[in-house]
ZADO-254740 format. One line per field, with one value per residue (C-alpha): x, y, z; residue number from 1. Coordinates in nm, 4 decimals. Layout:
X: (X, ...)
Y: (Y, ...)
Z: (Z, ...)
ketor: (NUM, ...)
***
This chain:
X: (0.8157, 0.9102, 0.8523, 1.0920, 1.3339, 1.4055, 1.4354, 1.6693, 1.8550, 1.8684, 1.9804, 2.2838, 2.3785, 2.4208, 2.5904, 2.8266, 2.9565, 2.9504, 3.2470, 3.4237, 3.4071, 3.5340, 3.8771, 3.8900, 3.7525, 3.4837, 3.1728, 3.1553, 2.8923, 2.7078, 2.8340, 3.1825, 3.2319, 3.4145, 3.6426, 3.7789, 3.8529, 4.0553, 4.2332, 4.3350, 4.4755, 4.6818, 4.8040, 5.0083, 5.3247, 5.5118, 5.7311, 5.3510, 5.1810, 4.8212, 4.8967, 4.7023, 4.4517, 4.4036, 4.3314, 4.0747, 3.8719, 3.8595, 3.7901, 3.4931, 3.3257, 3.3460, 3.1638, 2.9127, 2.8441, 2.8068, 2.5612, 2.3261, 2.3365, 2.2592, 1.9983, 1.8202, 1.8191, 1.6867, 1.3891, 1.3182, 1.3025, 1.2208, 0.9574, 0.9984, 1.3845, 1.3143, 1.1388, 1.4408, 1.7003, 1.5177, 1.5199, 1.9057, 1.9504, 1.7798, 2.0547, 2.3166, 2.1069, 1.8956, 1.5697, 1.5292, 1.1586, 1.1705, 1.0887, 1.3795, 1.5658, 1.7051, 1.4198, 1.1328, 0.8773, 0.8688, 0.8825, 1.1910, 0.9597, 1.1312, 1.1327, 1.4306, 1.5786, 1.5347, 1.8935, 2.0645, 2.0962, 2.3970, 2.4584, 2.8105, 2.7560, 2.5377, 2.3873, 2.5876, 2.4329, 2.1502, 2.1362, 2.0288, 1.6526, 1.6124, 1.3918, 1.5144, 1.4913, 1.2552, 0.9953, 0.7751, 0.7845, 0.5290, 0.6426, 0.2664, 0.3459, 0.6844, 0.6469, 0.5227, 0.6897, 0.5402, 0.6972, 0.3698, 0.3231, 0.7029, 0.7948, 1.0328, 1.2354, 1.4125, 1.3328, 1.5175, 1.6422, 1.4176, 1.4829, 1.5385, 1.1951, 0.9477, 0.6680, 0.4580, 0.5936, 0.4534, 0.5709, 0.2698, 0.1869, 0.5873, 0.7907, 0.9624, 1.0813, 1.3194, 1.3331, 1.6891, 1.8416, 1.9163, 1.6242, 1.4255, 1.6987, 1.7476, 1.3381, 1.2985, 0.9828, 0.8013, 0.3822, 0.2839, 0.4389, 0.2531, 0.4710, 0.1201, 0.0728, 0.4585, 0.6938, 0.7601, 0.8957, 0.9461, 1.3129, 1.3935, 1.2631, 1.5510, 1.5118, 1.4680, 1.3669, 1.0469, 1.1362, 1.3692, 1.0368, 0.9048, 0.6260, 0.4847, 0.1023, -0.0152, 0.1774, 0.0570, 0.2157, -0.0987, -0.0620, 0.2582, 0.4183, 0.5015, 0.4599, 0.5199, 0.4444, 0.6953, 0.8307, 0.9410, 0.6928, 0.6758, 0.4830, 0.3407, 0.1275, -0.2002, -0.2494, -0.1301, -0.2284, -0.0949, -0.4076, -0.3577, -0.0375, 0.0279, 0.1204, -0.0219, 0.0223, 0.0242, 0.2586, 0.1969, 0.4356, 0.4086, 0.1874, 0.3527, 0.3616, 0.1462, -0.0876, -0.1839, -0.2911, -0.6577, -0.6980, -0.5370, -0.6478, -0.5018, -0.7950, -0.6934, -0.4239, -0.3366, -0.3497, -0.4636, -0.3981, -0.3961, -0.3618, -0.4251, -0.1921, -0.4573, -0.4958, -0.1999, -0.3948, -0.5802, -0.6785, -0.7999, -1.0933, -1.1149, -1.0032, -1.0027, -0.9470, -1.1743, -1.1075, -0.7966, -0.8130, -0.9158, -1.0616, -1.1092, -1.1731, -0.9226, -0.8416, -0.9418, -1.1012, -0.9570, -1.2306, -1.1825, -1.3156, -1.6011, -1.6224, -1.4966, -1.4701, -1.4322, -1.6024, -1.4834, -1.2970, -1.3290, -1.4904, -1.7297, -1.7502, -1.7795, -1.7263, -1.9843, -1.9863, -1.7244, -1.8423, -1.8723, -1.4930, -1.5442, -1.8907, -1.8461, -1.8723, -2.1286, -2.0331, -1.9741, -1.9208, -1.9516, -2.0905, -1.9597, -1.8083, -1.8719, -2.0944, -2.3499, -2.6502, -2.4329, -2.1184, -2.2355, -2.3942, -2.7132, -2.6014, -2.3125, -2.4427, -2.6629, -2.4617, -2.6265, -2.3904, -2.4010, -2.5988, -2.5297, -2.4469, -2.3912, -2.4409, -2.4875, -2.3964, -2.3022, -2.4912, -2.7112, -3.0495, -3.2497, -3.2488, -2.9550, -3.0537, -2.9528, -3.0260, -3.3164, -3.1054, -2.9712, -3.0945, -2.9447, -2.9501, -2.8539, -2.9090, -2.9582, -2.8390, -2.8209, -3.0662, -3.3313, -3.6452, -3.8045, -3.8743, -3.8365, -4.0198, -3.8212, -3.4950, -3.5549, -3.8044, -3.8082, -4.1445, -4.3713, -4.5957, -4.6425, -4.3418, -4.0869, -4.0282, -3.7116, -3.5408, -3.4947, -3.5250, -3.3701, -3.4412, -3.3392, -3.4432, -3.4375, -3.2208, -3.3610, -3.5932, -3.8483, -4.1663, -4.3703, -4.6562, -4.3800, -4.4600, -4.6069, -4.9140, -4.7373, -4.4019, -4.5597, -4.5636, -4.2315, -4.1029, -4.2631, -3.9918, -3.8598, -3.9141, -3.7733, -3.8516, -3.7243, -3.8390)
Y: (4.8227, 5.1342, 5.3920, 5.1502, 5.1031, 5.5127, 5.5188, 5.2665, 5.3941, 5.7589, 5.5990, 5.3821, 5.6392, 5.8890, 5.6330, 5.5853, 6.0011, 5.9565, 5.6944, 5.8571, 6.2026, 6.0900, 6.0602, 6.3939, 6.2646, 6.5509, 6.4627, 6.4748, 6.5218, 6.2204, 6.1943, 6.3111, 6.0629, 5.7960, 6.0012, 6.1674, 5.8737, 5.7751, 6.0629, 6.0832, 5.7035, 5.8166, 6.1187, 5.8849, 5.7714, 5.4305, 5.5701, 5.7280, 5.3962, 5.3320, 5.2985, 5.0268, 5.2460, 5.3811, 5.0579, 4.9517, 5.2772, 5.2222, 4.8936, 4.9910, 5.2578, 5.0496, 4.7164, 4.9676, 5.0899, 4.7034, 4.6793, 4.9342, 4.8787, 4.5592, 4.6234, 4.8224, 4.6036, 4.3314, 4.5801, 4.6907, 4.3949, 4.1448, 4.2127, 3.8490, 3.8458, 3.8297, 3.4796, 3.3509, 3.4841, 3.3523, 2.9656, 3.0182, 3.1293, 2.7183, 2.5733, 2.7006, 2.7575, 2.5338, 2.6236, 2.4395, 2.3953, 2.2439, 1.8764, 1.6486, 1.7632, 1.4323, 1.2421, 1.4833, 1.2210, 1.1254, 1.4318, 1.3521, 1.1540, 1.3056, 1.6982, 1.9463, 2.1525, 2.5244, 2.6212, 2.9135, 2.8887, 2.7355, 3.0081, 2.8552, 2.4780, 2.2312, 2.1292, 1.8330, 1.5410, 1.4233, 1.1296, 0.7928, 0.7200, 0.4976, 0.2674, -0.0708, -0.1192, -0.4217, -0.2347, 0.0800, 0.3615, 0.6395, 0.9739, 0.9896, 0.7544, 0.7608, 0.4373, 0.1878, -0.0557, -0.2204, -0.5321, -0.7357, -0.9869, -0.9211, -1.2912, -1.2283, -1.5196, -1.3281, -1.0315, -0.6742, -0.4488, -0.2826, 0.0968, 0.2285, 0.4785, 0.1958, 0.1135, -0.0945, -0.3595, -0.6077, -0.8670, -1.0758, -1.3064, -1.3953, -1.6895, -1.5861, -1.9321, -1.8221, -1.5213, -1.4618, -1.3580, -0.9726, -0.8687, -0.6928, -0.5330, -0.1649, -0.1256, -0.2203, 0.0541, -0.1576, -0.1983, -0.4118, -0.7355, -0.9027, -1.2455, -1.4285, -1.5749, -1.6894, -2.0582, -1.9636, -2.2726, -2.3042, -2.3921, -2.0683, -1.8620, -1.7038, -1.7825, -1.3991, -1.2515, -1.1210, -1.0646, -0.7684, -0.5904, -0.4144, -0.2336, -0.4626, -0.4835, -0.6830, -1.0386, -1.2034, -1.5529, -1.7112, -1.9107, -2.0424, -2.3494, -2.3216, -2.6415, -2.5374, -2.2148, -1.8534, -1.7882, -1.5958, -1.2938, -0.9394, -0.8399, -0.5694, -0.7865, -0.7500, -0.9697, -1.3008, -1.4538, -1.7648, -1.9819, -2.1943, -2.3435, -2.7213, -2.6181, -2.9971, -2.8191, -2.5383, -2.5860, -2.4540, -2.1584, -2.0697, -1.7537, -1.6643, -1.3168, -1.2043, -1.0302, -0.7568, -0.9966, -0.9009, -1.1691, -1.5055, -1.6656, -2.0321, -2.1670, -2.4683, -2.6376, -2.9335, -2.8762, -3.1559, -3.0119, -2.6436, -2.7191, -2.4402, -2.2213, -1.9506, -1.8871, -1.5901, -1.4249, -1.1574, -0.9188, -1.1732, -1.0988, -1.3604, -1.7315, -1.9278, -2.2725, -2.3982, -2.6320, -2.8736, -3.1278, -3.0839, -3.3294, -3.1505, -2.7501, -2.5404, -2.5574, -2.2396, -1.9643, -1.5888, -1.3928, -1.0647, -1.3273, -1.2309, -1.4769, -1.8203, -2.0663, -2.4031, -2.5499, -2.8295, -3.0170, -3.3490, -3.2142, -3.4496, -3.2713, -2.9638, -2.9738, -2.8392, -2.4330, -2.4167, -2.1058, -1.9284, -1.8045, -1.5641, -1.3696, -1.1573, -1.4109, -1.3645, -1.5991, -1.9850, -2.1706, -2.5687, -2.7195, -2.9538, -3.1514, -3.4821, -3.3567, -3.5459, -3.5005, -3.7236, -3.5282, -3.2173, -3.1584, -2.9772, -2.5973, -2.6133, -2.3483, -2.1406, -1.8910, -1.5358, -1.3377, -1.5145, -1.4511, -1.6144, -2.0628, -2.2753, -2.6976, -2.7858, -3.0410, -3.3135, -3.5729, -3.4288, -3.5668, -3.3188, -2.9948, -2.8236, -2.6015, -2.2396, -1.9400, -1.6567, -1.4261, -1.6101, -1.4839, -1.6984, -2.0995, -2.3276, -2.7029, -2.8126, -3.1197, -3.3115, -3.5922, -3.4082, -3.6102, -3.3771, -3.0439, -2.9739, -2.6300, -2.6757, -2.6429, -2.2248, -2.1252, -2.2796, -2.1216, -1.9893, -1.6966, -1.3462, -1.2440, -1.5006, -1.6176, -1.6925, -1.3338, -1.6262, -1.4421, -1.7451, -2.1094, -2.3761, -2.7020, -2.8164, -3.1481, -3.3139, -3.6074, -3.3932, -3.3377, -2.9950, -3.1562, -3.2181, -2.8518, -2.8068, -2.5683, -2.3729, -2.2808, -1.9453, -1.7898, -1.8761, -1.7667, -1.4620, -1.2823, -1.5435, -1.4396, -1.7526, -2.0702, -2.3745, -2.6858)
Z: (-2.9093, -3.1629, -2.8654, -2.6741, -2.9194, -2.9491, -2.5725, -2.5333, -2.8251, -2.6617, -2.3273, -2.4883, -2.6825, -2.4088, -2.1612, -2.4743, -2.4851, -2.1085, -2.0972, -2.4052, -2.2504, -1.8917, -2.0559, -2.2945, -2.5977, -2.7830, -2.8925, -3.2551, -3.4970, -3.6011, -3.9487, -3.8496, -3.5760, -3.7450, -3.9502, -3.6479, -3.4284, -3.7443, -3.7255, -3.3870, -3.4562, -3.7849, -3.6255, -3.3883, -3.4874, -3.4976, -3.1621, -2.9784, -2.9370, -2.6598, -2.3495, -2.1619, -2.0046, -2.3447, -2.5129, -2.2412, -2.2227, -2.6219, -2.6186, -2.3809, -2.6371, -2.8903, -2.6859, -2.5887, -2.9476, -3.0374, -2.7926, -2.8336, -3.2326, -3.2096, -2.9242, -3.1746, -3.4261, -3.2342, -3.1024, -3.5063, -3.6455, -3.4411, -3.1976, -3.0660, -3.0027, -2.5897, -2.5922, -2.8029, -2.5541, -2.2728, -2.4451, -2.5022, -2.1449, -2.0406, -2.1888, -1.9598, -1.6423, -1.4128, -1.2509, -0.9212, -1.0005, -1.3017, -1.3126, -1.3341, -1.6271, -1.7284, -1.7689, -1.9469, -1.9505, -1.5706, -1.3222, -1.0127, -0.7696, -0.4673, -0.5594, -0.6063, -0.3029, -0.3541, -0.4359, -0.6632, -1.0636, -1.2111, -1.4100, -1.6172, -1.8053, -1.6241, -1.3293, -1.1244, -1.1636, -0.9251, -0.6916, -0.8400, -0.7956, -0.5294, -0.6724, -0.8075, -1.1598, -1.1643, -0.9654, -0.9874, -0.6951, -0.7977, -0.6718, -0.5510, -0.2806, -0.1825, 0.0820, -0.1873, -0.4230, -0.6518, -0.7998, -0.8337, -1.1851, -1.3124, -1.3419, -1.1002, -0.9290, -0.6543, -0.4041, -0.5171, -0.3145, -0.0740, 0.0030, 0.3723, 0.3199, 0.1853, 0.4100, 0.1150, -0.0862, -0.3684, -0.4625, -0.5389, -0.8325, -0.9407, -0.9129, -0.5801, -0.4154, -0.1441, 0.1305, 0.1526, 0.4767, 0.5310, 0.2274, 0.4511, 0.7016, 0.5295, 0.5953, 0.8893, 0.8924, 0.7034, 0.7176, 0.4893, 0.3077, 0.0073, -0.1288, -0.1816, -0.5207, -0.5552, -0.4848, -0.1741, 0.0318, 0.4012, 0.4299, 0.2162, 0.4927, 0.6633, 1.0594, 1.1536, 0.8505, 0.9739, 1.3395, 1.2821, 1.1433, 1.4665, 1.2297, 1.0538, 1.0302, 0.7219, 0.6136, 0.3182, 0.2567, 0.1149, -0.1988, -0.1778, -0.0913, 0.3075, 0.5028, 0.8249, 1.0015, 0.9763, 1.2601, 1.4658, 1.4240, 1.5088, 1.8229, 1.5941, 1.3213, 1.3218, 0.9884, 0.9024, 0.5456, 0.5129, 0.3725, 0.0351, 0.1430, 0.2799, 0.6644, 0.8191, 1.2153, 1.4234, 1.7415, 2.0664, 2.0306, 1.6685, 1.7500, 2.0912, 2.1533, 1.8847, 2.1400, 1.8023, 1.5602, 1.4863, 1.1820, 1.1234, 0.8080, 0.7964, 0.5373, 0.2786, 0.4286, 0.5221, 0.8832, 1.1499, 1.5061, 1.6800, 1.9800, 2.2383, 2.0062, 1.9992, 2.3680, 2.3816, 2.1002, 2.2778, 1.9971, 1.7381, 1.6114, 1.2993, 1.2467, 0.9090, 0.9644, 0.6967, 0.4503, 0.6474, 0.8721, 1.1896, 1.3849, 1.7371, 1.7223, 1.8734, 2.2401, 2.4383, 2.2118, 2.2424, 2.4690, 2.1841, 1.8944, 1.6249, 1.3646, 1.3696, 1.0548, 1.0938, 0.8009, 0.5907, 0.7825, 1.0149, 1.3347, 1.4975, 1.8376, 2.0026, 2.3846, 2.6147, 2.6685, 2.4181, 2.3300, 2.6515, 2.6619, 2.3505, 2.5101, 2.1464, 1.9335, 1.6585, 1.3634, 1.3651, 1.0776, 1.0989, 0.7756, 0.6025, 0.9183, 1.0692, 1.3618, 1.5285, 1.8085, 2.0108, 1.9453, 2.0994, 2.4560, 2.5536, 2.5754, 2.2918, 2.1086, 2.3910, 2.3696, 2.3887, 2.1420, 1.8356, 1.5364, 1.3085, 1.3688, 1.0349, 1.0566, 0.7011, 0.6108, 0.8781, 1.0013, 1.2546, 1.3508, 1.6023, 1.6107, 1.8645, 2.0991, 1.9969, 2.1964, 2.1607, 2.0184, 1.7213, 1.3741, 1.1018, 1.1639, 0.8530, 0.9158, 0.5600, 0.4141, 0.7775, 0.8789, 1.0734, 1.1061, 1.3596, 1.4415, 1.8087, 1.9145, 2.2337, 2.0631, 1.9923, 2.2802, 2.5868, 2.7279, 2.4539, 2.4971, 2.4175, 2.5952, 2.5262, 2.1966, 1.9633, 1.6847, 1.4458, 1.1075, 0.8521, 0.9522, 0.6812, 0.7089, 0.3550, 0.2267, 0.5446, 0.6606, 0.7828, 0.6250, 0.6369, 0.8145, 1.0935, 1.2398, 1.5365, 1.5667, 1.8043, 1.5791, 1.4491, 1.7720, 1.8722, 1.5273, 1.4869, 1.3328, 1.1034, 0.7219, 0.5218, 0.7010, 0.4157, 0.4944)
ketor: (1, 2, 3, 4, 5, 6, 7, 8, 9, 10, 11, 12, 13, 14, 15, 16, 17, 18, 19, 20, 21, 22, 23, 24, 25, 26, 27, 28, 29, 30, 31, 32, 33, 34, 35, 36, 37, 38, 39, 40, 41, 42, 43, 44, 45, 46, 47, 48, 49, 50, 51, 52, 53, 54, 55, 56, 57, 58, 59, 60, 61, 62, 63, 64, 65, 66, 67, 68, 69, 70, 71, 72, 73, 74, 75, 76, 77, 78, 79, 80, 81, 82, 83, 84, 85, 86, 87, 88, 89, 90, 91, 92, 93, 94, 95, 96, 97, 98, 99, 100, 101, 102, 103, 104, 105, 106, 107, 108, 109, 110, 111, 112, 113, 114, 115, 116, 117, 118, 119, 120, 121, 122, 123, 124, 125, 126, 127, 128, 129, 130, 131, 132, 133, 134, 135, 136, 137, 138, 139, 140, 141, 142, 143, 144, 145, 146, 147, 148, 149, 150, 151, 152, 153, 154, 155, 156, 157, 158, 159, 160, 161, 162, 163, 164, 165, 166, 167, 168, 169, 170, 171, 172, 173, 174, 175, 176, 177, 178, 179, 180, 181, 182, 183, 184, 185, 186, 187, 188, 189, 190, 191, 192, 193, 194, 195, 196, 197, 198, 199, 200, 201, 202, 203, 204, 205, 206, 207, 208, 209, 210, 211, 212, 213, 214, 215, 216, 217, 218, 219, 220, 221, 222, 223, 224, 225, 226, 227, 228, 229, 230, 231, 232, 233, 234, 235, 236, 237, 238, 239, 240, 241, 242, 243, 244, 245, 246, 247, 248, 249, 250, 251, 252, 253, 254, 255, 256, 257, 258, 259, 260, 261, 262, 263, 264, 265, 266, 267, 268, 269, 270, 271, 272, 273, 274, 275, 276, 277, 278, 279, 280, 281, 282, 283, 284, 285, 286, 287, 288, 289, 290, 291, 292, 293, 294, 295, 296, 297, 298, 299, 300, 301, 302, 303, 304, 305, 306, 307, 308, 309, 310, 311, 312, 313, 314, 315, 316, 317, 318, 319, 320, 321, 322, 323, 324, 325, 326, 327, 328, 329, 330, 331, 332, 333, 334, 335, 336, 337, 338, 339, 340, 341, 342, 343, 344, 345, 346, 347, 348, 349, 350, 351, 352, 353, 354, 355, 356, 357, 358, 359, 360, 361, 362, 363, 364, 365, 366, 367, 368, 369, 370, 371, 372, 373, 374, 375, 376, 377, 378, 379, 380, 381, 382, 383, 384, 385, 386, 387, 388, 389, 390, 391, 392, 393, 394, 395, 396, 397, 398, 399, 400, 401, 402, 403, 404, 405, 406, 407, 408, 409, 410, 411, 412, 413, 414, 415, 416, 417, 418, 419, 420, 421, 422, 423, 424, 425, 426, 427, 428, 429, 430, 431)
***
């Protein structure tokens, strides 16, 4: 810094001569300098005054002179001063990629536009976050809201960009009308966990939402379906609530939905409300009501849960509509041998069938291909071969892997000699 301090010296010293020599002033000696500026100002008298240009050019020495002393000094003796002129210079100017410089501890979630320096006072003020102040909207993911386990008793404000809210786990009660029409790009919707009551549903609340996927009105207090939906669900929570039925056109157009969960409620009829549902893949209608399973199965179905409730029959082929189906749940029902006809649950696609639980006496008839068959807890006092292989031999015999048997009326000794080779593949047998 020395070697640069007599350089810059030299420089501002020279380009100080320069501007005093432009208009005819001499070059003095160093230590004759100031005396003979003072002359030249005494020798004037009261009537010979500066003119303007005169003052200026004066005016511009002397600045100059200011600048390079002090320039010096700052270079002798203090080898720092650059770091403490660039701090002063933050004050007065803003950097456009700074983080948001009125709130230090949280960077702007949204980012600054490239733009020039404000190089006199400060910065205008920035846009209000748009974010309401109940809620959290990390700058990480600019779609979601999260307004989950606030206590709160209303819904806030949602913002136009937001394609993920929560709002689970408060004491929401009511869905006002209009909440939801500023995001109308929204994906998902979480109000489970909340007060939520049926006739604080706003008619069309959900309707106006041609994006929305996911729904989750489970654990609430509904008593009658939401409606209408979006074409576009593909998810509809609304288990845990105390809807008693599910009319005919409560699910009409919902030709998307992939998963309808309707478990613990308090519902007694369905109807043939599923027919129109041509993507649904998984039904929960376990733990309500039902007396009669659901008229006319969708032909995409997987899994199907029906237990817990009042069934006592199962028509015959019931099963053949849905040729993927590979779950069935039952138990826990009111079923009975004469409830249920010969080929009820022949059905070449499932894998898994569950009748725990009800008040069976023989064996059903389940197809080869089935691998998991619960019957505990029924009334079984026989074990029919016939009922898993209809011809046994080396080439035909049942993929049965879990057979249990147990809480029944029928003893081990009960097996017929022949049951090994028909359940060849069958690793826990309970009896």
């Amino acid at each position: 810094l020395n070697e640069k301090s007599r350089h810059f010296t030299r420089d501002c010293t020279n380009n100080f001569w320069g501007i005093a020599n432009s208009f005819g002033s001499k070059r003095p000696e160093a230590a004759s300098a100031s005396a003979e500026i003072r002359g030249q100002t005494e020798g004037r008298g009261h009537s010979e005054q500066f003119n303007p240009r005169d003052k200026m050019q004066w005016a511009s020495i002397l600045l100059l002179a200011g600048l390079c002393s002090l320039t010096q000094g700052q270079y002798d003796e203090d080898s720092h001063w650059w770091i403490q002129y660039l701090r002063n210079q933050q004050s007065t100017y803003y950097d456009p990629y700074d983080p948001y410089p009125y709130e230090p501890s949280e960077p702007y979630p949204y980012g600054v536009e490239e733009g020039p320096a404000y190089a006199y006072g400060a910065p205008p003020l920035p846009e209000p976050r748009d974010c309401p102040q109940e809620c959290d909207c990390p700058p990480n993911f600019p779609t979601a809201m999260y307004c989950d386990n606030r206590n709160l008793k209303y819904l806030p404000f949602v913002p136009s960009r937001m394609k993920y809210v929560y709002f689970q786990n408060n004491q929401i009660s009511a869905i006002q009308e209009g909440v939801f029409d500023n995001a109308t790009g929204l994906l998902w919707i979480a109000l489970h966990g909340n007060q939520i009551t049926s006739d604080k549903i706003g008619r069309k609340i959900f309707s106006k939402l041609r994006h929305l996927e996911r729904l989750y009105l489970d654990h609430n207090n509904l008593t009658r379906m939401p409606g209408p939906l979006p074409r576009s669900l593909r998810e509809l929570h609304l288990d845990h609530n105390q809807i008693s039925r599910v009319p005919s056109n409560a699910l009409e157009g919902l030709e998307n939905l992939t998963a309808l969960y309707l478990h613990h409620n308090e519902i007694q009829e369905v109807g043939s409300s599923m027919r129109g549902l041509r993507s649904l893949i998984l039904l929960d209608l376990s733990y309500n009501h039902l007396r009669r399973v659901p008229d006319g199965l969708p032909s995409a179905l997987e899994q199907l849960y029906l237990e817990h409730n009042n069934v006592y029959t199962v028509p015959d082929n019931y099963f053949r509509g849905s040729p993927k189906l590979l779950y069935v749940r039952l138990s826990h029902n009111s079923l009975t041998n004469n409830g249920l006809a010969t080929n009820t649950f022949n059905s070449s696609s499932l894998l898994e069938l569950d009748l725990s639980y009800n008040q069976l006496q023989k064996i059903p008839p389940v197809n080869t291909n089935l691998e998991n068959l619960y019957l505990q807890g029924n009334r079984i006092n026989e074990f029919s071969i016939s009922s898993f292989c209809t011809v046994v031999d080396v080439m035909n015999f049942s993929k049965l892997q879990v057979l249990r048997l147990d809480g029944n009326e029928i003893k081990r000794s009960a097996v017929p000699a022949d049951a090994p080779l028909c359940l060849r593949l069958a690793s826990v047998i309970e009896i």
